[in-house]
N, C-alpha and C positions, 0 to 999 in steps of 0.2 A: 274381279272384273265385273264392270255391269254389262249386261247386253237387253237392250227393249224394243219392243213392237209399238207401232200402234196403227189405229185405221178409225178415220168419220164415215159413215153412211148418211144420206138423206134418208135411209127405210122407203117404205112403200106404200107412206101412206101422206107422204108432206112433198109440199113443190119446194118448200127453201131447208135448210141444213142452217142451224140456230145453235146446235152444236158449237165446238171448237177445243183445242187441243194443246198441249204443248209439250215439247222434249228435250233436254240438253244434259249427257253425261257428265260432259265437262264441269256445267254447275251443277249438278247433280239435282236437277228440278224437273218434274211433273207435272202436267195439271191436265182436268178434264171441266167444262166449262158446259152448261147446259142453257139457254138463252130463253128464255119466254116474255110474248106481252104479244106475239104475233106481230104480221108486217117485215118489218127490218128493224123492229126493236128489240126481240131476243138475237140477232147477228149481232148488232150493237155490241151489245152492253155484256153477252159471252167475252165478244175480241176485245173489249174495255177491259174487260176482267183480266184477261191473259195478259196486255200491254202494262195493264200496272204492276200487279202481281210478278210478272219476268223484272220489269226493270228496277222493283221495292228490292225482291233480294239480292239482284244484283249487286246494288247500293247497302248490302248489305241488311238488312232489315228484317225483322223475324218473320214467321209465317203470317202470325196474329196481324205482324203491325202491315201486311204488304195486303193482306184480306183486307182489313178494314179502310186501306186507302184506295183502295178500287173500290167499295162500297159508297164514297165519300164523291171519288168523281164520277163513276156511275152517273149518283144521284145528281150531281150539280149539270153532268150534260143532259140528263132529259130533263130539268128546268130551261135549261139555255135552249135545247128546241121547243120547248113550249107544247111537249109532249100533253095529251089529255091522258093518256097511261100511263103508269109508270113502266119504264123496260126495266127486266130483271135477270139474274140470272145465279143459279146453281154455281158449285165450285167446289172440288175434290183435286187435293194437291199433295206432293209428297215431293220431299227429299233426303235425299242418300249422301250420308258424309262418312267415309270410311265401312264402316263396320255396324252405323247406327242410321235409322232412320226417324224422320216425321212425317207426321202426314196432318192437315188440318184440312174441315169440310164448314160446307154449308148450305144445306137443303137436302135431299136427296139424291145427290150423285155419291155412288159409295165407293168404299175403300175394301178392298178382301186383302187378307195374307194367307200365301200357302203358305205350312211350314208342318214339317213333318208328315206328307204326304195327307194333309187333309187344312179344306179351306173355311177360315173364320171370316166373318164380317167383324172389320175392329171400325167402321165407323157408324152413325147411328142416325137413321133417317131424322130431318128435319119438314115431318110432312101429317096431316090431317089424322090417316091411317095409323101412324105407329103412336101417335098418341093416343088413337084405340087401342091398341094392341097392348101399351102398358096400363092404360084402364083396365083390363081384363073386357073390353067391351067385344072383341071379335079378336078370330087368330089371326096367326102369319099368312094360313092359307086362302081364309077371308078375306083377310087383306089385297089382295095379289086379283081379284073381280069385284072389289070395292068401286063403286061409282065416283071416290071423292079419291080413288087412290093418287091424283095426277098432283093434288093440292099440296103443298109447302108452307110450311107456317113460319120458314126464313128463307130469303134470298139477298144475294145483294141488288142494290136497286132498289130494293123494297121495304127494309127493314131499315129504320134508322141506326146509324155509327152505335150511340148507347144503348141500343136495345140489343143489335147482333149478337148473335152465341155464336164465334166460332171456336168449335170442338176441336182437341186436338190431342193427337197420342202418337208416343213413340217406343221406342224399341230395339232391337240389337235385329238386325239383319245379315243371316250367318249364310255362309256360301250353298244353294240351292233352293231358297226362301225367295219368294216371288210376291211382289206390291198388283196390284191388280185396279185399276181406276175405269169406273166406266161412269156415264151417263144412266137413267132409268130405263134408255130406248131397249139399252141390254136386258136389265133385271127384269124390266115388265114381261119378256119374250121367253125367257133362259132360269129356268132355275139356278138353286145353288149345286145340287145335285150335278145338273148338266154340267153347270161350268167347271168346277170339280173337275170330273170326269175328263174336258181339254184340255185342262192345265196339267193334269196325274202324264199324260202323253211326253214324258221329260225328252225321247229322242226326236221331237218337234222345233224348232227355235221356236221363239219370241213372237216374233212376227209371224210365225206358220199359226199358234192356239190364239194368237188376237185375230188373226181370218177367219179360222174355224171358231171363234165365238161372235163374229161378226155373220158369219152365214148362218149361223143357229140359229140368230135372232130373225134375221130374213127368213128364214124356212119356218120362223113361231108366228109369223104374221108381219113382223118390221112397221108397226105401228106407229111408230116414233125416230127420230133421229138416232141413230146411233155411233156412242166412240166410247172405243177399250181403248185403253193404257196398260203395258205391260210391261212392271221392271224386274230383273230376274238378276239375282248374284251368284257368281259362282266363284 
């Protein structure tokens, strides 16, 4: 059985929620949407991103090919407004078919799996910083009051169809194993340790450690929009 939380924040530091979300056991689909270009062009082209992405797999279509068709109208609707920006947007998705999952990203909205009472990062920022990080130019914890930390070196919207990477990895998803999807507004606020530490709370639901990492982040500053995703098998 799956059972999932989720919750968007505005945070406490933005007037619009550019965020965006999406949930369905039935199709067994995810996804956490992160919007940027300012205005109402990261609202956009997040809810772009959701509307193609839900209705590509519906229609069947893999993760790769439903990412990169949102990618494709994205980009032809801010032509058609004649946008002077491009709007763009993050994207971190996962789905559950039986016994196995996927997950596919792109930017830095991430992916975590609990498993075994202890939480891995399985997807791999698409951003300024962790390209330092694999230079050996600074740490993870330099990273984290980096000036450029907010930068993204893919989004959809922004990146053309043949240039995108999107990443992707899958897995056996065994009963107590928990998919975890948020936005940056989380990670910039909440460690790994911290989150960790909500999720380890197994006589909690779903929806009770997606609050209680939604208020961690509020109580770390809520600098940013925030949305956790939380799939849990039992």
């Amino acid at each position: 059985m799956i059972e999932f939380g989720h919750l968007t924040h505005v945070g406490l530091r933005r007037e619009l929620n550019e965020d965006t979300y999406f949930g369905d056991s039935t199709l067994g689909l995810w996804l956490v949407a992160d919007g940027m270009g300012g205005h109402d062009y990261g609202e956009v082209a997040s809810a772009l991103a959701r509307e193609v992405i839900v209705r590509e797999v519906r229609a069947g279509r893999s993760l790769t090919s439903a990412i990169l068709t949102a990618d494709e109208e994205i980009i032809r609707c801010s032509k058609r407004r004649g946008d002077s920006l491009p709007m763009g947007t993050t994207v971190a998705v996962a789905r559950v078919d039986g016994n196995r999952f996927e997950v596919a990203w792109v930017g830095d909205s991430r992916v975590y799996l609990w498993r075994d009472s202890s939480l891995t990062q399985i997807s791999h920022d698409h951003s300024y910083v962790q390209e330092l990080i694999a230079q050996g130019a600074i740490s993870a914890d330099q990273a984290r009051s980096h000036p450029h930390r907010n930068v993204v070196t893919q989004a959809l919207g922004v990146t053309a169809p043949e240039q995108l990477n999107v990443e992707t990895l899958s897995g056996e998803l065994r009963p107590g194993m928990q998919l975890l999807l948020c936005s940056d507004g989380l990670t910039e606020e909440v460690d790994d340790h911290e989150i960790a530490q909500i999720l380890a709370h197994r006589e909690c639901s779903a929806q009770e450690c997606v609050d209680g990492l939604v208020a961690a982040a509020l109580d770390g500053g809520g600098s940013d929009n925030i949305t956790v995703v939380l799939v849990r098998r039992h």
